[in-house]
C-alpha positions in Angstrom: -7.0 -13.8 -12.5 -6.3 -10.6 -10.8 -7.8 -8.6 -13.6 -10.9 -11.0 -12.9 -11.3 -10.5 -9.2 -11.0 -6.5 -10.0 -13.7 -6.4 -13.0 -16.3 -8.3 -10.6 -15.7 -5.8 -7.7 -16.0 -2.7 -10.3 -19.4 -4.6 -11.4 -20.6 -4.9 -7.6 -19.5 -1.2 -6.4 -21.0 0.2 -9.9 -24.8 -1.9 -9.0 -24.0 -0.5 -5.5 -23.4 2.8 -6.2 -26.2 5.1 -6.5 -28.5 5.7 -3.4 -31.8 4.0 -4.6 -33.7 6.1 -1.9 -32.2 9.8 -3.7 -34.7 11.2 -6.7 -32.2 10.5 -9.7 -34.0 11.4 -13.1 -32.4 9.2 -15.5 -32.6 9.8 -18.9 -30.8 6.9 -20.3 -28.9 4.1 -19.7 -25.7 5.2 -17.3 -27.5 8.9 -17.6 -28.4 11.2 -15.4 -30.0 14.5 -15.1 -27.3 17.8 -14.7 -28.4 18.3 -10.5 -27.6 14.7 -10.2 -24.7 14.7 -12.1 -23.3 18.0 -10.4 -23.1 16.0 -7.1 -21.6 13.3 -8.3 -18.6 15.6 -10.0 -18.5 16.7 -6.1 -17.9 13.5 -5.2 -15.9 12.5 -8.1 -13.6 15.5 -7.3 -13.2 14.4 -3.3 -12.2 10.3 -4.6 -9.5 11.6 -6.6 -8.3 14.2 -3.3 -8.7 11.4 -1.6 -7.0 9.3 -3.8 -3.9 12.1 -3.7 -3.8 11.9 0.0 -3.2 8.5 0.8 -0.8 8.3 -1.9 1.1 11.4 0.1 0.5 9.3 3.6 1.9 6.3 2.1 5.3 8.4 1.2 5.3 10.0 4.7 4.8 6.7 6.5 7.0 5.4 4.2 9.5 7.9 5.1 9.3 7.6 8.4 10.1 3.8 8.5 13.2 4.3 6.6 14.3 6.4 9.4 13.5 4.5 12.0 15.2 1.3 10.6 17.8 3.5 9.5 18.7 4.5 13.1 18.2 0.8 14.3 20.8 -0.7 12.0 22.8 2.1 12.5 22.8 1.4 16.5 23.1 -2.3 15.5 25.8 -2.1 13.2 28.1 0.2 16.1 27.4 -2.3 18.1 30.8 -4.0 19.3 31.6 -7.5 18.0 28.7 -9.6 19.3 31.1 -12.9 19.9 33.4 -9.7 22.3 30.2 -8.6 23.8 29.3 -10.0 27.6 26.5 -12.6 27.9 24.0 -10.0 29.8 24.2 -7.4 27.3 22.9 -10.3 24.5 19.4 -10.2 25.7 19.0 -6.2 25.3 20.9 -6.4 21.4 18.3 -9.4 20.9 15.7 -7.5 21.9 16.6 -4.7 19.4 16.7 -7.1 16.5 13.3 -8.2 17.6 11.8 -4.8 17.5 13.6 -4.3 14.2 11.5 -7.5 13.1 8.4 -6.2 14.6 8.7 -2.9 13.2 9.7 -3.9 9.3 6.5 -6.8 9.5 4.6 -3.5 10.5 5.5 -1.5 7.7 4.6 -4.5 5.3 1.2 -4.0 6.8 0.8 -0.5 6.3 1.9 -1.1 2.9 -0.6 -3.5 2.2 -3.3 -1.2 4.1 -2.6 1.4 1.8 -2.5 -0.7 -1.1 -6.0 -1.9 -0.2 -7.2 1.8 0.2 -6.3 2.9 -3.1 -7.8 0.3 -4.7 -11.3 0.9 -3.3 -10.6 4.3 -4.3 -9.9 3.6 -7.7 -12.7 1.0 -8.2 -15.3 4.1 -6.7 -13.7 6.4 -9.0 -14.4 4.3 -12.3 -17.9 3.7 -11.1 -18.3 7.2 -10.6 -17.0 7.3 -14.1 -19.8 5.5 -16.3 -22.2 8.8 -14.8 -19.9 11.0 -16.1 -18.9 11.9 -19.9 -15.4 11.1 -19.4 -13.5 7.5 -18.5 -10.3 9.3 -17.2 -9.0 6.4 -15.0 -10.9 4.1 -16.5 -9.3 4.4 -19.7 -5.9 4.8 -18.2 -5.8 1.6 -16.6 -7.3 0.1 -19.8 -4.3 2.1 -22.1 -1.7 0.5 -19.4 -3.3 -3.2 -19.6 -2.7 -3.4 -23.0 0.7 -1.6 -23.1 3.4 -4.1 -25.2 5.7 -3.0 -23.2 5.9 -4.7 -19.6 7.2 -2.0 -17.8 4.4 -0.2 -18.3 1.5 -2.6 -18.0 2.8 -3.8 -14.5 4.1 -0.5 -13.2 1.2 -0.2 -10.4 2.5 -3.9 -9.4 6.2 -3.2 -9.8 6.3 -0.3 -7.6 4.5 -2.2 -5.4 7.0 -5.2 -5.5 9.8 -2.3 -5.2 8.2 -0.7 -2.1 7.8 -4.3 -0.3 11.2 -5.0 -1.4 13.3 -2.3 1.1 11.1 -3.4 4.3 11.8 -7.2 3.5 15.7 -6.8 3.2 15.3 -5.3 7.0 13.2 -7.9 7.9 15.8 -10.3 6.7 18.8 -8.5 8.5 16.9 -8.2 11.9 15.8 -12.0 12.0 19.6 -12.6 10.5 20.6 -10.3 13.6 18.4 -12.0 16.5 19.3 -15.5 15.4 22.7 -15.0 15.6 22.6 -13.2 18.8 20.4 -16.0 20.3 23.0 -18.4 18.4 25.5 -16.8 20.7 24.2 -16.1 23.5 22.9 -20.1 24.3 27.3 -20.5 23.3 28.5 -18.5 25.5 25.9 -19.7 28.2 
């Protein structure tokens, strides 16, 4: 289905991609005259930078929230004994857990921003593609569809799956972390 919903995208940004209003000499079905064809190998080249970057700001953002909830735990995990800790210091540990919460559903939404991102990219680049005389990504992510082996067809999908995977285990501990101090702070109330 997924495979679907991509094709007809590709189909719409490929209609949509040539500016109807610029002087393009065609010569041919998905042909194009060399002036034409220079600019869009210009534009061909910035997609993949493009492309390159936001995979390198994922990383760093990435990065970043694995310190950040890195330090959090770490704070919450010295933390003394919650059942040993006085009722008016619950509400700031609570608190703490709640930012952990809001900060790990945060980082799923960057990760799904980014995910978004490159696949525009992507689908821009093989439309670029049919103008060109090579199908570089095109025929990449055609070889990797129809690997046999099922590491390698799903590996865009699986490292997405991996990725999600680290800020969901945080998610889980903060909200496993507020409950339990809102648990005990209503006990000890």
């Amino acid at each position: 289905m997924e495979e679907i919903n991509s094709q007809l995208i590709f189909d719409k940004i490929s209609k949509d991609l040539i500016n109807s209003s610029v002087n393009i000499i065609n010569q041919g079905e998905n042909e194009v005259d060399s002036n034409s064809k220079n600019n869009i190998v210009e534009q061909y080249k910035l997609l993949v930078d493009s492309s390159h970057k936001i995979e390198e700001r994922r990383s760093s953002s990435n990065n970043v929230f694995i310190g950040i909830n890195t330090i959090l735990v770490s704070v919450l995990a010295n933390s003394p004994q919650l059942i040993k800790i006085e009722v008016y210091y619950l509400p700031f540990i609570a608190s703490l857990g709640f930012i952990g919460i809001l900060i790990s559903y945060d980082w799923l939404k960057v990760i799904n921003s980014y995910k978004k991102l490159n696949f525009l990219n992507y689908a821009l680049i093989q439309s670029l593609e049919k103008f060109l005389p090579t199908y570089v990504f095109s025929l990449r992510a055609k070889l990797e569809t129809e690997q046999p082996d099922q590491k390698i067809k799903n590996r865009g999908s699986s490292i997405l799956m991996n990725e999600k995977l680290l800020p969901q285990v945080f998610l889980s501990i903060y909200s496993i972390y507020f409950l339990t101090v809102i648990i005990i702070f209503f006990y000890k109330i």
